[in-house]
Structure formats: C-alpha cells, structure tokens
VMD Tcl script that draws the C-alpha trace (Angstrom):
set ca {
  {-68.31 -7.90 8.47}
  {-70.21 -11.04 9.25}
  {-74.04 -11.19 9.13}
  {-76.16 -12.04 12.33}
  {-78.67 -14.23 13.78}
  {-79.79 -13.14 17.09}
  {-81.70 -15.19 19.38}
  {-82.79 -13.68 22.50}
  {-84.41 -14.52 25.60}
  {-84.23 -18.22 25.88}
  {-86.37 -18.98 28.67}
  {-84.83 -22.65 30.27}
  {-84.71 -23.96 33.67}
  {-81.64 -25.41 35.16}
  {-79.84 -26.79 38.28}
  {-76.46 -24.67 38.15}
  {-74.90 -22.49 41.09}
  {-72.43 -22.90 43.81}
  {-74.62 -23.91 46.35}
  {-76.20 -27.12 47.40}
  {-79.75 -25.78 47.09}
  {-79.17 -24.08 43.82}
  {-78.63 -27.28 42.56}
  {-81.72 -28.82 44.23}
  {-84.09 -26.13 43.61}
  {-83.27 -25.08 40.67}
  {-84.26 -21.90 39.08}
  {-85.15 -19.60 35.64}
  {-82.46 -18.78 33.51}
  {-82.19 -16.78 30.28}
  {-80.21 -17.05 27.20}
  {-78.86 -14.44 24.11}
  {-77.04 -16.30 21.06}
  {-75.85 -14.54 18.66}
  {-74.17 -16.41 15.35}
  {-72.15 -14.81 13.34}
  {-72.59 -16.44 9.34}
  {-73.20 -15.43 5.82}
  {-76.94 -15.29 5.35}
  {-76.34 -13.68 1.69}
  {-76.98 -17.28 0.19}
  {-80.18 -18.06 2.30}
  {-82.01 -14.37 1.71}
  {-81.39 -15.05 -2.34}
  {-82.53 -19.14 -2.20}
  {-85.10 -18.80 0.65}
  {-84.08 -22.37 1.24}
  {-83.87 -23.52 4.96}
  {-80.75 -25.30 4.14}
  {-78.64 -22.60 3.00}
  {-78.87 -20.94 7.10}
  {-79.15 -21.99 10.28}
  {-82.63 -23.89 11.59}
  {-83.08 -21.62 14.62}
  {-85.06 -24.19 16.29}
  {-82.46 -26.27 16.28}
  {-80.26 -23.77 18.44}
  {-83.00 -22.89 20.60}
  {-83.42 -26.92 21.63}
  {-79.59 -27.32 21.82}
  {-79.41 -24.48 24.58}
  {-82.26 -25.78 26.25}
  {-80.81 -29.14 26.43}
  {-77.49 -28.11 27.81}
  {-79.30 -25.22 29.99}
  {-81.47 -27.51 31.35}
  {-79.22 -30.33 31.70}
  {-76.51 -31.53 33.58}
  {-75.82 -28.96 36.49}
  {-72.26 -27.17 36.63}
  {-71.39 -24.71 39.52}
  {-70.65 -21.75 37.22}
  {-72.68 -20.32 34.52}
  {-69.23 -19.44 32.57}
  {-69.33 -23.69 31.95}
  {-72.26 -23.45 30.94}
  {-71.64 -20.75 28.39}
  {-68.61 -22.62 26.94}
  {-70.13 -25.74 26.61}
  {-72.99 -23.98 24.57}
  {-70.58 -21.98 22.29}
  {-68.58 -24.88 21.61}
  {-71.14 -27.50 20.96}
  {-72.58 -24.42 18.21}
  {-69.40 -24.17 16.52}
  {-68.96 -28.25 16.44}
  {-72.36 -28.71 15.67}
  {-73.60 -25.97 12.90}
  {-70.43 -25.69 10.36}
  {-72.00 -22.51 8.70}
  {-71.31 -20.37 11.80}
  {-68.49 -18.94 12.22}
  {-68.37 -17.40 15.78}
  {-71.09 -17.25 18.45}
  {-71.74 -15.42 21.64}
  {-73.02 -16.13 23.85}
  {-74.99 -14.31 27.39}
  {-76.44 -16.41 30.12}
  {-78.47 -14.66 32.38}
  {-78.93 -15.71 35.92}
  {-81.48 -13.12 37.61}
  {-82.31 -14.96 40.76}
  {-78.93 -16.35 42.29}
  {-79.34 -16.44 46.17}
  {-77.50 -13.77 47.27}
  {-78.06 -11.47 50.32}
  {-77.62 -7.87 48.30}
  {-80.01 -6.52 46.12}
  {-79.54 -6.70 42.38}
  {-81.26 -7.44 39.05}
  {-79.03 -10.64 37.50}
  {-75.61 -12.13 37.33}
  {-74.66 -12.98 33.57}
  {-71.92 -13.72 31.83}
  {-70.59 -12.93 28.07}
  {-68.62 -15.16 25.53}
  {-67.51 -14.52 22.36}
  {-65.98 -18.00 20.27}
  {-64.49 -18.31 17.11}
  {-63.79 -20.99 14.89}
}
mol new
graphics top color blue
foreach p $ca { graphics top sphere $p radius 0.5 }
foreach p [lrange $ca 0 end-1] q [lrange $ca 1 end] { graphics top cylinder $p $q radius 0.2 }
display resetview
C-alpha cells in the first residue's frame, strides 16, 4: 500500500456550470487531492525534495479551478488529475473531489461533487 498526502478543502473561485450565468457569475468551489507516493524517503531525509511541495499542488488547482471555465466539473477534475500525474513524477495516482455546493438549482441540497481516481 501506497502512502498519502491529503489536501483538503481548497477554497478557489471559478466560472464552470452549464448555464450562461454560472459562467458569468461565478461562484465558490472546493477541492480534496489526495496523492498517492512513497513518503518513506522524505520522513528519513527531511529534505523537501525527496516529496511533494504541497504548495505547489495547492497553486496548480487553483490555477486550473480558477481558470478557464468548462461546463462540467468532471473536466475540471480530469484536467487536474492529469496535469498532477504529468507534472509531479513522484506520484503515482491522485484523486481527486471537486465540490460544487452552490449550483443553481431549484431543489434543496448541500453540494454537487464529483470523484476521480487516476493512475499512472
């Protein structure tokens, strides 16, 4: 089994939905990475460049959160996860769960997200 890094509530705002005022408006959404590496090497050298640079991921997701809009969040997702796994060679899979929580919809409810696992 694969060791963790879990990143959770990335706060960004972004211009993605179906609609025309979605992508006017925009609106809040939230973001859950988790990578999957070996973090035995970093916890003995306690050397930033034996891991990942967290930072790093956080700014990446906020960039493509907060960037060009898409009509579906799954896009969004799988543009994340793949730019992770082209970007950072020490992971080896990532999920990823984008949280909408305020999509304009006439029923009551607490958020639309979606899930994606990716491998190498």
């Amino acid at each position: 089994m694969k060791d963790k890094m879990t990143l959770t509530g990335i706060e960004v705002f972004g211009y993605h939905g179906c609609s025309v005022e979605e992508q006017k408006l925009g609106q809040k959404f939230f973001v859950d990475v988790e990578l999957n590496l070996d973090l035995s090497i970093s916890g003995r050298s306690d050397d930033i460049n034996d891991t990942v640079d967290y930072p790093k991921i956080i700014l990446l997701t906020e960039k493509i959160v907060g960037g060009t809009p898409r009509r579906l969040i799954e896009t969004v997702a799988e543009e994340l996860a793949s730019k992770i796994l082209s970007e950072f060679d020490k992971v080896d899979a990532v999920k990823i769960i984008l949280h909408k929580p305020n999509a304009p919809l006439p029923m009551t409810y607490k958020e639309a997200a979606v899930e994606i696992f990716r491998t190498r």
